[in-house]
C-alpha positions as CSV (number, residue, x, y, z in Angstrom):
1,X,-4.8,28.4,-19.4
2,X,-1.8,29.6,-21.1
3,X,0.9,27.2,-20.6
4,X,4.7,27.5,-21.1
5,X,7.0,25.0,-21.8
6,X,10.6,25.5,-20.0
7,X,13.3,22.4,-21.3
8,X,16.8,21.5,-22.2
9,X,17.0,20.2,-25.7
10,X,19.9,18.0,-26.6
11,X,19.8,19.9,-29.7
12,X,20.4,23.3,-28.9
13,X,23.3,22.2,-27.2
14,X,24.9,20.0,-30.4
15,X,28.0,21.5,-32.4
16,X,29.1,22.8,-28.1
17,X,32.0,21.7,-26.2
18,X,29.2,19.1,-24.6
19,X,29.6,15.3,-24.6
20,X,26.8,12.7,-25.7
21,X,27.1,12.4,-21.6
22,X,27.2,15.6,-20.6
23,X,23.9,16.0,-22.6
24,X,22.3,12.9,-21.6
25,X,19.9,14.3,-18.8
26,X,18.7,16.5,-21.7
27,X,15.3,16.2,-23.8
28,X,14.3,15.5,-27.1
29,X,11.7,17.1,-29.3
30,X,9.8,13.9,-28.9
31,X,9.2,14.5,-25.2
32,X,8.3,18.4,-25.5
33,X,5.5,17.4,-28.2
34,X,4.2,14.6,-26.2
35,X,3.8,16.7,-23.3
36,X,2.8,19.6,-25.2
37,X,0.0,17.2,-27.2
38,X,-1.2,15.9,-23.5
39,X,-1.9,19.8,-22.1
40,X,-3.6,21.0,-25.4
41,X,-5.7,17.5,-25.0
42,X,-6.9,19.0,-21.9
43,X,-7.9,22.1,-23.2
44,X,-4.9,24.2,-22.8
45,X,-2.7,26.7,-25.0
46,X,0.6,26.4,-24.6
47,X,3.6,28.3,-25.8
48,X,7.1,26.9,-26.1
49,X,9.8,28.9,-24.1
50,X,13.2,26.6,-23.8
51,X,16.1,27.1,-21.1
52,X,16.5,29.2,-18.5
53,X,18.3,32.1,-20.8
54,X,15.8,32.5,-23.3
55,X,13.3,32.4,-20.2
56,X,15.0,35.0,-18.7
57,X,14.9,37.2,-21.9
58,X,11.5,36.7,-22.0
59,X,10.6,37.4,-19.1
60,X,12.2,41.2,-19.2
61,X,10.3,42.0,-22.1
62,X,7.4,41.7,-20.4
63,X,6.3,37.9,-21.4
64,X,3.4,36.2,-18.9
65,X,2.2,32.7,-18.6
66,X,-1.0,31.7,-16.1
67,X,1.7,28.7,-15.6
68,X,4.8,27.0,-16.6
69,X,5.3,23.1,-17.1
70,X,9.0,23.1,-16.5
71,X,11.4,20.1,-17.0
72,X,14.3,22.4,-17.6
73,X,17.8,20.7,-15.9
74,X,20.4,23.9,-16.3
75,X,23.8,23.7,-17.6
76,X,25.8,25.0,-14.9
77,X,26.2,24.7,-11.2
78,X,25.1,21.8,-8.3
79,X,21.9,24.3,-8.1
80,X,21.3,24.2,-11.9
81,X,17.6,22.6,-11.7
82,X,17.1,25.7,-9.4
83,X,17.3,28.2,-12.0
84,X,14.3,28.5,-13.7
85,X,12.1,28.0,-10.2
86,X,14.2,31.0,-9.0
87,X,13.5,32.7,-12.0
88,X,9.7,32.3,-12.3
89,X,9.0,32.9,-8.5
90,X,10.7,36.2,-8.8
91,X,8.3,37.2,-11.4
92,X,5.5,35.6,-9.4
93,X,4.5,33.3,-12.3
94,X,3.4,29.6,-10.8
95,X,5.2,26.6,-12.0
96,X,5.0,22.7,-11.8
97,X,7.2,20.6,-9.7
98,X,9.4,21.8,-6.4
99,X,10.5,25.1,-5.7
100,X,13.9,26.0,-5.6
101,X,15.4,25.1,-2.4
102,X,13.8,21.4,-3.1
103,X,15.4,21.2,-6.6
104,X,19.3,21.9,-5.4
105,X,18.8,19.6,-2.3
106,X,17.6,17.2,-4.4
107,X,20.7,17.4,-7.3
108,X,23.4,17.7,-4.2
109,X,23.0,13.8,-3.4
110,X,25.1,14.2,0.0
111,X,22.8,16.8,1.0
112,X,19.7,14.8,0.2
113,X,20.6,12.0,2.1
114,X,21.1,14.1,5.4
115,X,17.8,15.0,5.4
116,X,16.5,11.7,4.1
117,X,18.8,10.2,7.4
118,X,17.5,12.8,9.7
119,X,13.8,11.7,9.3
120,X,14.8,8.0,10.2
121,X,14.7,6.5,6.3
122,X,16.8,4.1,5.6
123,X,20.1,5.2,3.9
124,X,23.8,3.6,3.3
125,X,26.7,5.2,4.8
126,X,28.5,7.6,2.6
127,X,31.2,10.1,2.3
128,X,32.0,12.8,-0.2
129,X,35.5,12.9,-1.5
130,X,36.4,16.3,-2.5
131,X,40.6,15.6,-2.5
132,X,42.5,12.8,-3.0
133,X,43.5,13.0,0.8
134,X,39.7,12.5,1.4
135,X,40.2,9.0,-0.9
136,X,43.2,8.1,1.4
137,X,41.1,8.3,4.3
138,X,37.8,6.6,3.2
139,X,36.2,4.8,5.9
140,X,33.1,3.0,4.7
141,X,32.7,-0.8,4.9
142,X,33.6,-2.4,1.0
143,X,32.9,-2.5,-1.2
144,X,31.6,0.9,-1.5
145,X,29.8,2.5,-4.9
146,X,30.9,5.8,-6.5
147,X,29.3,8.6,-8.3
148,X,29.4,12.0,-9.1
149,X,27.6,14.2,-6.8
150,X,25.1,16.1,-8.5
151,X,24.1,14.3,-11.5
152,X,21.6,12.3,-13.0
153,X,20.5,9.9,-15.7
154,X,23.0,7.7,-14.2
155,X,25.8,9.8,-15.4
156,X,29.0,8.3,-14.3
157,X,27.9,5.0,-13.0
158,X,29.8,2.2,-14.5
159,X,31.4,-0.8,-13.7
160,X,34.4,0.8,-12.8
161,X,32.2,2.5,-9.8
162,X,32.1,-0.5,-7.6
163,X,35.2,-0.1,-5.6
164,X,36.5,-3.3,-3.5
165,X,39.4,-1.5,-1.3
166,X,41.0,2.1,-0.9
167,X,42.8,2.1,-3.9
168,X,40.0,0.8,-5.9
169,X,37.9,3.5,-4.7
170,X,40.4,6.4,-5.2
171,X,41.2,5.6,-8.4
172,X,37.0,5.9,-9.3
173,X,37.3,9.1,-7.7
174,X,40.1,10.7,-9.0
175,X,38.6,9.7,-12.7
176,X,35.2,11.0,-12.1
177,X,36.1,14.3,-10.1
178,X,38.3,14.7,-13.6
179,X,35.8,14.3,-15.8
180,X,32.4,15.7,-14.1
181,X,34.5,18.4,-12.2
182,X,32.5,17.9,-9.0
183,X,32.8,16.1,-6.0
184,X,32.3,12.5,-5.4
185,X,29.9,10.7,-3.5
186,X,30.8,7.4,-1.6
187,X,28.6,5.2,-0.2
188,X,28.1,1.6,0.9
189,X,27.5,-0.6,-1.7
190,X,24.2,-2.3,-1.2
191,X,23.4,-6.0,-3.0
192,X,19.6,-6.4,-2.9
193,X,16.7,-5.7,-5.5
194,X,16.8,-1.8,-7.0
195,X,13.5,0.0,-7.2
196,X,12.0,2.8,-8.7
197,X,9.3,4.3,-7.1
198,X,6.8,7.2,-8.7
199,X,5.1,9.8,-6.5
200,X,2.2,11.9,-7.5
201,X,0.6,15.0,-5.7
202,X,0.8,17.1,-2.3
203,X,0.7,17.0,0.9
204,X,-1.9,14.3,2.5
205,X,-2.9,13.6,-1.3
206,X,0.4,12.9,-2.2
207,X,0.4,8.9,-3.3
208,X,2.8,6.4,-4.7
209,X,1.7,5.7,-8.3
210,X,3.8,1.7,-8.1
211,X,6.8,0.9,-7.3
212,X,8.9,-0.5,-10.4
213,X,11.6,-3.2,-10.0
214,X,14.6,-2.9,-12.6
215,X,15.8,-6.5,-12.9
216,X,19.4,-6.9,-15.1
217,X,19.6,-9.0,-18.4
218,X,22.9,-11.0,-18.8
219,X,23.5,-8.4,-21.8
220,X,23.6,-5.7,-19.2
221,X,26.7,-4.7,-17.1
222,X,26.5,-6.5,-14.1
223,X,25.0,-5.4,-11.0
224,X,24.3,-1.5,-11.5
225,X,21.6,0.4,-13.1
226,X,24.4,2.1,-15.0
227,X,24.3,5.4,-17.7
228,X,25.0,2.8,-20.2
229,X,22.0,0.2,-18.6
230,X,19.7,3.0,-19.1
231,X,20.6,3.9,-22.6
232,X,20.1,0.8,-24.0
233,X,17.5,-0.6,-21.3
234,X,15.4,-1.9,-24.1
235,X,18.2,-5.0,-24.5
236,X,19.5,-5.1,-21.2
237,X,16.7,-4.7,-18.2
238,X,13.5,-5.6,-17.4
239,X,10.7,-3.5,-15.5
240,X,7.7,-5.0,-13.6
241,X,5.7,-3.3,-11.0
242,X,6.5,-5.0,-7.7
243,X,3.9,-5.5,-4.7
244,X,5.0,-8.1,-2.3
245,X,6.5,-6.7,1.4
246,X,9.7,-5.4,0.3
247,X,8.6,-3.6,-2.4
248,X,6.0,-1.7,-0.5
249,X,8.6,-0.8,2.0
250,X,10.4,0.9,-0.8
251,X,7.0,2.9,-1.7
252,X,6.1,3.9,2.3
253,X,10.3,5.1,2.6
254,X,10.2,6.8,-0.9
255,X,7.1,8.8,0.0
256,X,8.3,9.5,3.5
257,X,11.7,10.7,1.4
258,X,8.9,12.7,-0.8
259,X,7.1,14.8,2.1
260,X,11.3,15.2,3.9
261,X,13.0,16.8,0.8
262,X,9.8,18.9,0.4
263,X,9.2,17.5,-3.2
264,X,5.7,18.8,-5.0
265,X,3.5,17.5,-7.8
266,X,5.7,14.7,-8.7
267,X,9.0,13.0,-8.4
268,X,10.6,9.8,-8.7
269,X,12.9,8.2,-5.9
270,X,15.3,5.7,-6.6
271,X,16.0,2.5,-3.6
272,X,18.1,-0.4,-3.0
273,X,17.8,-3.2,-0.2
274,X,20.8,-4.4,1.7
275,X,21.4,-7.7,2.3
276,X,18.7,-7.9,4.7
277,X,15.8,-6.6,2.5
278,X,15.5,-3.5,3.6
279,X,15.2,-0.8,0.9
280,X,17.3,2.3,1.3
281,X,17.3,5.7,-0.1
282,X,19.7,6.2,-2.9
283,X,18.3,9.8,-4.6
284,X,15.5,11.7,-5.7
285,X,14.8,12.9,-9.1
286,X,12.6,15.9,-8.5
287,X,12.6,16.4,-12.5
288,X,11.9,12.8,-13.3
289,X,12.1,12.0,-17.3
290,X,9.0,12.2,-19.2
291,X,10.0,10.4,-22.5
292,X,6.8,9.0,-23.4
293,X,8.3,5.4,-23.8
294,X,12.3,5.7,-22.6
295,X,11.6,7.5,-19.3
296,X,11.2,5.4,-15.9
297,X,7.9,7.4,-14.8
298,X,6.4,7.3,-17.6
299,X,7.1,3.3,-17.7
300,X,5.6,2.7,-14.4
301,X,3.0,4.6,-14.5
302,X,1.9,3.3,-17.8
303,X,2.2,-0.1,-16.1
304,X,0.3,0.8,-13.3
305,X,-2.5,2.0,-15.8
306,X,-2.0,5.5,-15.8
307,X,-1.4,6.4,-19.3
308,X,0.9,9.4,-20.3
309,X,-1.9,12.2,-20.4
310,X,-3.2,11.0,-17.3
311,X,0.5,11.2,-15.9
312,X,1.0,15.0,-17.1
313,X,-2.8,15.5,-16.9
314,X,-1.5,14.6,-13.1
315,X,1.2,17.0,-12.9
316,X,-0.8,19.7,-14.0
317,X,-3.5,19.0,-11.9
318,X,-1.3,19.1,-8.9
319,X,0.4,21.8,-9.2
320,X,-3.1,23.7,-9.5
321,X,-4.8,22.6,-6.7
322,X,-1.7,23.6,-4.8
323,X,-1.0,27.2,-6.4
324,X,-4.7,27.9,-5.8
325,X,-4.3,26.9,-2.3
326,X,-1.5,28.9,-1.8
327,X,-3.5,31.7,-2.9
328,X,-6.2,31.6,-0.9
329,X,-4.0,31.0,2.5
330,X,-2.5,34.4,1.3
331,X,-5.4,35.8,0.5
332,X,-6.8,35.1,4.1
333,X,-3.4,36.1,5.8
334,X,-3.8,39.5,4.5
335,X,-7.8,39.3,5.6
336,X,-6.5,39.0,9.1
């Protein structure tokens, strides 16, 4: 097959208006070779393409790929990880991971966890704040953690997002809405073990590949897997795989969040317990990371003994088997 390769690079992007955070969800050359390196190990050509406006050029002069391995996030918008789905259905060209209605849902955290709620999985109570009158009238039991609303990579997660009171909590606001220009998301703090869980496939073969604890160094800031945590995860967390009850409820709620949010070929869903040990939803990355050695997937699968071209090798392989399917149920429709 004749692959593309659809991606963000935190290079193109250098010498912008762009933060080192702003860019952080972006990839580096490392991860496009690696993944390049696992599809040609497979047997595969594959083409380098980039963001969605160089897609989009290429695609009006006429450009074709049997398939695109896309890990592009977008630039602009809550529906940014949307764009180049949109895109390559519109030219009919099949594509890994969800489609686009899955990829905004999944980047609007509010709206995720509505449909996560509504299929009985475990989440904490939240509220956006959009104004500072919707700060004033917060009404979640404290302490209560604060975010942006549709980012990732841990982007605006800090200490400072714990919020113990009202004031507390609109003061976090009123400084992230300022610098992510987005709404906030509210929601109940919860104190038990965070987990990571990895998701491969579709449908009835869809399966959790482990379910990765992220335990804090004293080196780390406390309590939160935060932007900063990540960065510099080699010093200040440790992963292990996790099997005992709790962690497996994690893994049955994250793949029940998997098959809700309509995810495909692969994803990664974030969890935390409460107090009680029950693991709730926090979010779905439905363009997990795929840093060969920095990215969370990538970690636990490795640990789970699926090495990284059996991980993409996975991905691709998924997102066949369902493209072909899809073609042969159309095929038959228009038989009958």
């Amino acid at each position: 097959m004749l692959i593309g390769l659809t991606y963000d690079l935190r290079d193109d992007y250098r010498g912008s208006s762009l933060s080192d955070e702003a860019m952080a969800e972006f990839d580096s050359p490392e991860t496009i070779t690696a993944i390049e390196n696992a599809l040609r190990a497979r047997g595969h050509e594959t083409q380098r393409i980039g963001h969605v406006r160089i897609l989009a050029q290429r695609l009006a002069a006429g450009d074709c790929w049997d398939l695109v391995f896309n890990i592009a996030e977008g630039l602009q918008g809550r529906a940014r990880e949307a764009q180049v789905p949109a895109l390559l259905e519109a030219f009919g060209i099949p594509y890994t991971f969800s489609d686009p209605l899955t990829q905004a849902l999944g980047l609007d955290k509010a709206m995720a966890k509505r449909v996560v709620r509504d299929a009985g999985i475990p989440t904490a109570p939240f509220a956006v704040l959009e104004t500072p009158a919707d700060d004033s009238g917060l009404d979640l039991p404290f302490p209560v953690f604060l975010k942006p609303l549709a980012e990732g990579t841990g982007k605006g997660c800090e200490h400072a997002s714990k919020a113990n009171g009202v004031d507390q909590a609109a003061a976090a606001a009123r400084s992230l809405r300022q610098r992510f220009c987005q709404p906030v998301l509210a929601e109940s703090f919860l104190p038990g073990r965070e987990f990571t869980v990895g998701i491969l496939g579709n449908g009835a073969d869809a399966r959790v590949i482990a379910v990765m604890e992220i335990l804090l160094l004293d080196s780390a800031e406390p309590e939160i897997y935060s932007f900063q945590n990540k960065e510099h995860w080699e010093t200040r967390v440790i992963y292990r795989l996790a099997e005992d009850l709790e962690a497996r409820a994690a893994g049955a709620s994250a793949l029940a969040a998997y098959h809700a949010l309509g995810c495909r070929d692969a994803a990664r869903i974030d969890l935390r317990s409460d107090a009680g040990g029950t693991p709730h939803f926090l979010e779905v990355n439905t363009l997990p990371g795929l840093h060969p050695s920095h990215s969370d997937l990538p970690i636990l699968s490795a640990k789970a003994g699926l090495d990284y071209q059996g991980l993409i090798g996975g991905i691709l392989d998924a997102a066949i088997r369902r493209c072909r399917l899809a073609d042969r149920t159309e095929a038959l429709s228009a038989a009958l």
